[in-house]
C-alpha positions as CSV (number, residue, x, y, z in Angstrom):
1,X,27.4,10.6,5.6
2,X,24.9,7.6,4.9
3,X,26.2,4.7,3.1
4,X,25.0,5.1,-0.6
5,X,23.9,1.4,0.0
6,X,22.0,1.7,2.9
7,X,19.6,4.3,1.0
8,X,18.9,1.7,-2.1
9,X,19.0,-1.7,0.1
10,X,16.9,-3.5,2.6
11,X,18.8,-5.6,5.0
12,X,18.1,-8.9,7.1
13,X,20.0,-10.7,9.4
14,X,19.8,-14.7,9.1
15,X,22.1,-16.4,11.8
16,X,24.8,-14.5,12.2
17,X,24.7,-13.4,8.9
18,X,23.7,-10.0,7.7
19,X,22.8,-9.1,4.0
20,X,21.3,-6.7,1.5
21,X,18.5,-7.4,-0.4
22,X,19.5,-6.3,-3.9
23,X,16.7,-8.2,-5.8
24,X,13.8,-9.8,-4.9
25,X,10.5,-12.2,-6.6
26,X,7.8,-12.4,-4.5
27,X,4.6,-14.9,-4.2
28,X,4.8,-17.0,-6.4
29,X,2.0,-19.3,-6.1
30,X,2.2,-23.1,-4.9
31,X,0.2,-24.8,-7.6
32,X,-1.1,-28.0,-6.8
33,X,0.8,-29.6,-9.5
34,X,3.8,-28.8,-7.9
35,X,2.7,-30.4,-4.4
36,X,3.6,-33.6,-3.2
37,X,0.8,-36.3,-3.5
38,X,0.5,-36.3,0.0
39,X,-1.1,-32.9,0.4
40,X,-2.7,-32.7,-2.9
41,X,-6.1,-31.5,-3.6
42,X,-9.0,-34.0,-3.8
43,X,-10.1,-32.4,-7.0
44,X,-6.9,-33.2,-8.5
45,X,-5.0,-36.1,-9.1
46,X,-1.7,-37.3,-10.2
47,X,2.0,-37.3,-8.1
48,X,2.6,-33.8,-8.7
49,X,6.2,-32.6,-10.6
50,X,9.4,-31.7,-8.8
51,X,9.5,-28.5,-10.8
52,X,8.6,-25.1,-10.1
53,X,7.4,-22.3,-12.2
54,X,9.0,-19.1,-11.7
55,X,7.7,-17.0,-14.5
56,X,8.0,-16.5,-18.3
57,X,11.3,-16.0,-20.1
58,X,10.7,-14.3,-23.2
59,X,9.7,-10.5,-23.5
60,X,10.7,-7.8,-20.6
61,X,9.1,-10.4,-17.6
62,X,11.4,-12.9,-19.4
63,X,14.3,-10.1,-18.9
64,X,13.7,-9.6,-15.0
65,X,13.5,-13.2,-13.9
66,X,17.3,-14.0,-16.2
67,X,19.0,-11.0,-14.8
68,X,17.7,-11.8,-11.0
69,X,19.3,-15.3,-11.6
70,X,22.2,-14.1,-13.7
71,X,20.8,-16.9,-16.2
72,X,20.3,-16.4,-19.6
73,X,20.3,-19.6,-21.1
74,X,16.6,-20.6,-20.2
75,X,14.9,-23.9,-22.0
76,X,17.6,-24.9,-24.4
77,X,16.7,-28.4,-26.8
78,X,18.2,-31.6,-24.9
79,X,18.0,-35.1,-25.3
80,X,18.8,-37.1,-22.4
81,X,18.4,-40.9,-23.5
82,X,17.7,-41.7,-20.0
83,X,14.7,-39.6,-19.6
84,X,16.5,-39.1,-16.2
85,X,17.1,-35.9,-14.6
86,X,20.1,-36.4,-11.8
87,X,22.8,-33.9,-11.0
88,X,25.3,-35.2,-13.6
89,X,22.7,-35.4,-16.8
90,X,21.1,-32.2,-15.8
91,X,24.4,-30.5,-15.7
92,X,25.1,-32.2,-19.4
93,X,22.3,-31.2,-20.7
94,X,20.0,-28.6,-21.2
95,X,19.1,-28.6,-17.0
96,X,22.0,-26.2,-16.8
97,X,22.8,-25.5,-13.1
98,X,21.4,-22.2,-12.5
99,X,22.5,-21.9,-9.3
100,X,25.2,-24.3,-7.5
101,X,24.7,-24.5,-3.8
102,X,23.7,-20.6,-3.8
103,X,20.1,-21.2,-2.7
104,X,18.5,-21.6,0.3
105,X,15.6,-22.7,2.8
106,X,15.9,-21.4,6.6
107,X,15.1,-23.9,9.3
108,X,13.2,-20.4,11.5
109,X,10.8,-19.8,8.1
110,X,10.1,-23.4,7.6
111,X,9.3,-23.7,11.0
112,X,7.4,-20.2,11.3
113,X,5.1,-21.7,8.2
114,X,4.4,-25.1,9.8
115,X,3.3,-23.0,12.7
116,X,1.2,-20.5,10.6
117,X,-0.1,-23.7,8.9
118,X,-1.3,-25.8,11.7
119,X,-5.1,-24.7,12.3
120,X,-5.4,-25.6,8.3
121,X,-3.4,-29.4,8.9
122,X,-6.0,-29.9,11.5
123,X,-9.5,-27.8,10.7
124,X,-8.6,-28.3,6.7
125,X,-11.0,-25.7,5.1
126,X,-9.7,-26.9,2.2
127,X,-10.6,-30.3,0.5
128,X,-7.4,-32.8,0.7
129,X,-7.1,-36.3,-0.6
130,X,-6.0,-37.3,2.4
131,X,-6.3,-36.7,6.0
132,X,-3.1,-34.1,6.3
133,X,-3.2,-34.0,10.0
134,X,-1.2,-37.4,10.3
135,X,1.4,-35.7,8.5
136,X,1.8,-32.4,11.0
137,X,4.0,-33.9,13.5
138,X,6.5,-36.0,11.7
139,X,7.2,-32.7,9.3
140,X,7.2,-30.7,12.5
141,X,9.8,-32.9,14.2
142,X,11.8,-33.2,11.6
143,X,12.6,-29.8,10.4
144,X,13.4,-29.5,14.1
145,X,16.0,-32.0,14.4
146,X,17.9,-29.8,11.3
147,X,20.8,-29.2,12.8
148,X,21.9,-25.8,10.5
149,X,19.8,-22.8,9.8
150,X,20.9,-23.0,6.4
151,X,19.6,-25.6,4.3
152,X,21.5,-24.6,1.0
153,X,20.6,-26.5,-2.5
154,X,21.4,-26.4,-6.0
155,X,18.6,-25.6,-9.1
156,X,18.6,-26.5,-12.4
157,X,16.6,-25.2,-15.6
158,X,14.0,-27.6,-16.3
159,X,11.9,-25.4,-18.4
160,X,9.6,-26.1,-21.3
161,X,12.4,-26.3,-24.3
162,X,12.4,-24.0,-27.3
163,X,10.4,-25.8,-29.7
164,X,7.1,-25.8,-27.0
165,X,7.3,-22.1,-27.7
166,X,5.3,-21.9,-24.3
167,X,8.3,-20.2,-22.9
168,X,7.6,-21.1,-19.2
169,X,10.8,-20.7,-17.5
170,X,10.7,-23.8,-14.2
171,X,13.6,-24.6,-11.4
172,X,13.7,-27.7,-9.6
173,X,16.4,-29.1,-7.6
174,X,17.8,-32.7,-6.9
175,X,18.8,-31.9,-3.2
176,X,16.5,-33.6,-0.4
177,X,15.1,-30.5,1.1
178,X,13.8,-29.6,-2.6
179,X,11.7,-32.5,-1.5
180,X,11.4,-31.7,2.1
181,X,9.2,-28.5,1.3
182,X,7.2,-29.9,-1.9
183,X,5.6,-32.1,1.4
184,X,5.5,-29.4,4.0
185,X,3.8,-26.7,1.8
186,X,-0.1,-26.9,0.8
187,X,-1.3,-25.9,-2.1
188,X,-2.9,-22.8,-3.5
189,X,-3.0,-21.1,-0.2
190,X,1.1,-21.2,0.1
191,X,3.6,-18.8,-1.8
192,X,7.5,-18.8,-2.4
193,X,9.0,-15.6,-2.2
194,X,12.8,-15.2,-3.0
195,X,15.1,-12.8,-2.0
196,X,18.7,-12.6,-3.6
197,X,21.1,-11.6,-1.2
198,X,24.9,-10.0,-0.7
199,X,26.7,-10.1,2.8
200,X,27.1,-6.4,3.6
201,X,30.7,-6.5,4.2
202,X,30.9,-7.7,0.7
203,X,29.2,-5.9,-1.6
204,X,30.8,-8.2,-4.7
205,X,30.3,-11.3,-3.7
206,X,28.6,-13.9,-6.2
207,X,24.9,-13.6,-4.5
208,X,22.7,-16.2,-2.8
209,X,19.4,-16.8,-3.1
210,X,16.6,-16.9,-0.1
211,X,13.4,-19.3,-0.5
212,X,10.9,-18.4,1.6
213,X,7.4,-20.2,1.8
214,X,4.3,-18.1,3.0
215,X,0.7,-18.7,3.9
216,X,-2.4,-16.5,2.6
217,X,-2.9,-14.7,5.2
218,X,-6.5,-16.2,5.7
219,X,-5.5,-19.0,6.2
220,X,-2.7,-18.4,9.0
221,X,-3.5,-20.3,12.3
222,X,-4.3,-17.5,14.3
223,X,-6.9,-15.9,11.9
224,X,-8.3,-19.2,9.8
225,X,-12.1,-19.9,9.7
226,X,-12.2,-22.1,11.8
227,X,-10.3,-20.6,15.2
228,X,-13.1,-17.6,15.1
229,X,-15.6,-17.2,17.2
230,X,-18.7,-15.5,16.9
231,X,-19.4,-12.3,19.1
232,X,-22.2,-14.1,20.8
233,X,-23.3,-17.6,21.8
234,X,-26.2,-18.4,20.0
235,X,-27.7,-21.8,21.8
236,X,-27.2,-19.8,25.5
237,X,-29.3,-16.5,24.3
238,X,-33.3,-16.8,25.1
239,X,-35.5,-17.2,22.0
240,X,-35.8,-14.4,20.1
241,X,-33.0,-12.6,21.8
242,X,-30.4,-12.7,19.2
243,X,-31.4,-10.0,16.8
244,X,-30.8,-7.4,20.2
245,X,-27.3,-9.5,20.7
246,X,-26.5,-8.9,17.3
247,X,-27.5,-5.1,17.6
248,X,-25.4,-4.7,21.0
249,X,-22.9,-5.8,19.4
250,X,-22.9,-3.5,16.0
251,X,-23.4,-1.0,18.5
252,X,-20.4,-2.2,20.3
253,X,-18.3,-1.9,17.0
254,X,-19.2,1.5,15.9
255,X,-18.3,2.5,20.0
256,X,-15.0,1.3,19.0
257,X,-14.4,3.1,15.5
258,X,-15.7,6.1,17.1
259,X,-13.1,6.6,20.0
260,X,-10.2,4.7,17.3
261,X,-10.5,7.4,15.3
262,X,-11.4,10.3,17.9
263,X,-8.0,9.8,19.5
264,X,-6.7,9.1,16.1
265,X,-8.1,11.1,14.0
266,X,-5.8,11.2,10.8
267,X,-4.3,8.0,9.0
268,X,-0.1,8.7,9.8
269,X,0.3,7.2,6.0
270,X,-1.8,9.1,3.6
271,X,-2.4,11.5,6.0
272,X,-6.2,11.6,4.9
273,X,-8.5,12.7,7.9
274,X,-12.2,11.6,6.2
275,X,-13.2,9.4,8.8
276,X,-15.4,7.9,5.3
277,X,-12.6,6.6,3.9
278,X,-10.5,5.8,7.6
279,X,-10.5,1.9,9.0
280,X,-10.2,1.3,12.6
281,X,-8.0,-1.5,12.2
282,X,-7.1,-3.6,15.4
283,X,-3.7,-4.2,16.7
284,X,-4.6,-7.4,18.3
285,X,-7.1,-9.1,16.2
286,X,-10.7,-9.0,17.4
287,X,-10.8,-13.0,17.2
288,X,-8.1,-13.5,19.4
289,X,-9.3,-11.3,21.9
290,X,-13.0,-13.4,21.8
291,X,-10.9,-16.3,22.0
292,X,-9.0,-15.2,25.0
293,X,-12.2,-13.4,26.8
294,X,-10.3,-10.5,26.9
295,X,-13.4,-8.8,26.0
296,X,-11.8,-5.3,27.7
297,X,-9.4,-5.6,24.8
298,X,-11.4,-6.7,21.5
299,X,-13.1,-2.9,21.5
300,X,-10.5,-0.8,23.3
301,X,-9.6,2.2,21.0
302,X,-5.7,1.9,22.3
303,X,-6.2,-1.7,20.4
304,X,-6.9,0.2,16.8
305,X,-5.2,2.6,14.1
306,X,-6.9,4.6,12.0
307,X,-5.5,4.1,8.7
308,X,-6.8,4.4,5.3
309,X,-7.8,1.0,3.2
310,X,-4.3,-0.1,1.2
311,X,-2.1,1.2,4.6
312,X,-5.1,-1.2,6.5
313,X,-4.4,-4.0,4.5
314,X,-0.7,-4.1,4.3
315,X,-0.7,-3.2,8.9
316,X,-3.6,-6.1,8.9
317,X,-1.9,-9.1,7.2
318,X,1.6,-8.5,8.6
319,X,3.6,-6.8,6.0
320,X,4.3,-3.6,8.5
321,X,4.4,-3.3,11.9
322,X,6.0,-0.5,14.6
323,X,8.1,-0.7,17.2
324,X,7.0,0.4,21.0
325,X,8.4,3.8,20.5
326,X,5.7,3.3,17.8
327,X,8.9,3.8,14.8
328,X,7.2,1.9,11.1
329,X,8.8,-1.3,10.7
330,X,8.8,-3.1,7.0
331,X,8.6,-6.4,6.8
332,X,10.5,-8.0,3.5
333,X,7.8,-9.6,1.8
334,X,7.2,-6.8,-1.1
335,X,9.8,-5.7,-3.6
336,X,11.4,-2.2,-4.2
337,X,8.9,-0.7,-6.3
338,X,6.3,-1.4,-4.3
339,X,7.4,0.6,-1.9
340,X,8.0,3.0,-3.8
341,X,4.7,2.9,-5.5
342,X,3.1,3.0,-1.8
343,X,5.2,6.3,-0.7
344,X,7.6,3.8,1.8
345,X,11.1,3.8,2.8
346,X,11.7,1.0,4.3
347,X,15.7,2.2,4.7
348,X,14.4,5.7,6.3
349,X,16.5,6.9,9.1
350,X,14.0,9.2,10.4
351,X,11.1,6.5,9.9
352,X,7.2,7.5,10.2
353,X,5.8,7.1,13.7
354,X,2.6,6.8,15.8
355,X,2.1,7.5,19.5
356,X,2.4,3.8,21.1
357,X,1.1,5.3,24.5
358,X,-0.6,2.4,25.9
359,X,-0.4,0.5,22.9
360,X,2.5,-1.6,23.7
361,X,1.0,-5.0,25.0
362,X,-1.4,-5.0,21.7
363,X,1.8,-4.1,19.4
364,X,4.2,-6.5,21.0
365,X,1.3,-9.1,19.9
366,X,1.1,-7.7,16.8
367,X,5.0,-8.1,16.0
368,X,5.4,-11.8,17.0
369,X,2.1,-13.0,15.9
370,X,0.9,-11.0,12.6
371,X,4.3,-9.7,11.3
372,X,5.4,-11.9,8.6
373,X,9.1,-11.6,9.5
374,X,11.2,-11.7,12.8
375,X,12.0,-8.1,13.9
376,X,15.4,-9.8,15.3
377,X,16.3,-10.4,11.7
378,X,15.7,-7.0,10.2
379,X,18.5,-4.4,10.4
């Protein structure tokens, strides 16, 4: 008989560690306040502050983001003389420890984001104060040199008190890699999601709490603006050529969707057949094909899916992803009602599948490049 658990629970393996995830809050938005000055904005100014918003705490979002925590007690009046904020005062005052030591960063994610983050350090679509590049390797080498997986912290309430009546619940942290990934992370194109987590050989043990950081997806090395080449060469084609380049190669494209969705015909999701309202999505992106002149695989139909628009999306930017017995595999970036809400099971035993018949190089691409998480880690 299935564990009752199993049915309700994702689970991840982090070292040797596996857990349920019995709660989860997901993209929360790195504002450029919060970044450290190094990485900031050159529209903004300022240092940036230490402390993070994590939601509101009055009114039924209020109610979700105290009982994930287990924290009821948010923005309380204080008066701290010192107008300091260490681990002693914050603990005295109305920065009550939320959390002691039961939070998290993991040396794989942190190092996973730097490397989804690295075209942007370099190409910087974005407008910085400063040149980050001549920050990329020093962050890079020294999350490396971590010698734990764990990187475990404590937060504090340092919320907006009563008498603002903004009701902005924040966290912040006094621990050093609080500060570590205020530097790494840039800002409004990165996201914390946070997972609160049980070891699954015990179920009532006080949880721990999982920090994550993302990228939009946009912005993630192998897709940004500025690794993405254009079908065609422009300055090699004869004058007046490239209107029939550009022709060949929307004819080129439609070729594709055609046989994606000829030997394909039905989306395995939604089950919708209506080739109008069917995407041929590629396994491999298109870019990195260009980039690799693997021109035989940017428009091969055994590189596409045919799956309706949301199911597109969510395949596309790495939240799902199938094994090469072509078995769904969900990532654990979205919460339990979203699932729900999108007809998923991520805990099925008997999981969807596709036919992966010569599908498996593009897939295996597709897992270690696009998927958000580590397939190693997911149970």
């Amino acid at each position: 008989m299935e564990n009752k658990q199993d049915l309700e629970y994702q689970k991840i393996k982090i070292g040797d560690i596996e857990y349920y995830i019995v709660d989860s809050i997901q993209d929360f938005r790195a504002e450029d306040s919060f970044i450290h000055r190094s990485n900031k904005l050159a529209q903004f100014d300022g240092n940036g502050e230490a402390k993070k918003h994590v939601g509101t705490y009055k009114g039924e979002k209020g109610q979700l983001i105290s009982k994930f925590f287990g924290y009821y007690d948010w923005g309380k009046e204080y008066k701290d003389p010192d107008k300091k904020r260490k681990t002693e005062e914050a603990a005295k005052y109305a920065g009550t420890i939320i959390s002691n030591m039961g939070c998290f960063f993991s040396k794989s994610n942190l190092l996973k984001y730097l490397e989804d983050a690295k075209e942007e350090y370099f190409a910087q679509e974005q407008l910085y104060h400063f040149d980050i590049s001549q920050f990329y390797y020093d962050r890079l080498n020294y999350i490396k040199s971590l010698p734990d997986e764990y990187l475990f912290f404590t937060i504090y309430d340092a919320s907006d008190n009563i008498s603002q009546k903004q009701n902005r619940g924040y966290i912040r942290s006094d621990n050093k890699i609080w500060s570590i990934w205020r530097e790494l992370i840039l800002p409004k194109i990165s996201y914390l999601s946070i997972l609160k987590l049980v070891p699954l050989d015990n179920l009532n043990a006080e949880p721990i709490f999982y920090f994550r950081v993302l990228l939009d997806y946009q912005f993630r090395s192998f897709v940004h603006p500025n690794t993405i080449e254009i079908p065609f060469e422009a300055e090699v084609i004869a004058p007046g050529a490239v209107e029939e380049v550009k022709r060949l190669y929307r004819l080129g494209q439609e070729k594709y969707r055609k046989e994606v969705l000829d030997y394909m015909p039905q989306c395995p999701f939604s089950k919708i057949t209506d080739e109008r309202l069917l995407i041929a999505s590629h396994i491999k992106p298109y870019n990195i094909c260009k980039k690799e002149k693997r021109d035989d695989q940017a428009l091969h139909h055994l590189n596409g899916l045919s799956l309706s628009p949301t199911y597109d999306r969510l395949f596309d930017q790495g939240y799902i992803t199938f094994s090469d017995n072509g078995e769904l595999i969900c990532g654990t970036q979205l919460s339990a009602i979203t699932w729900e809400r999108l007809s998923i099971n991520p805990n099925a035993k008997n999981k969807m599948r596709i036919f992966p018949e010569g599908r498996e190089e593009y897939l295996d691409y597709h897992r270690k490049h696009v998927f958000l998480d580590d397939v190693e880690n997911l149970l």
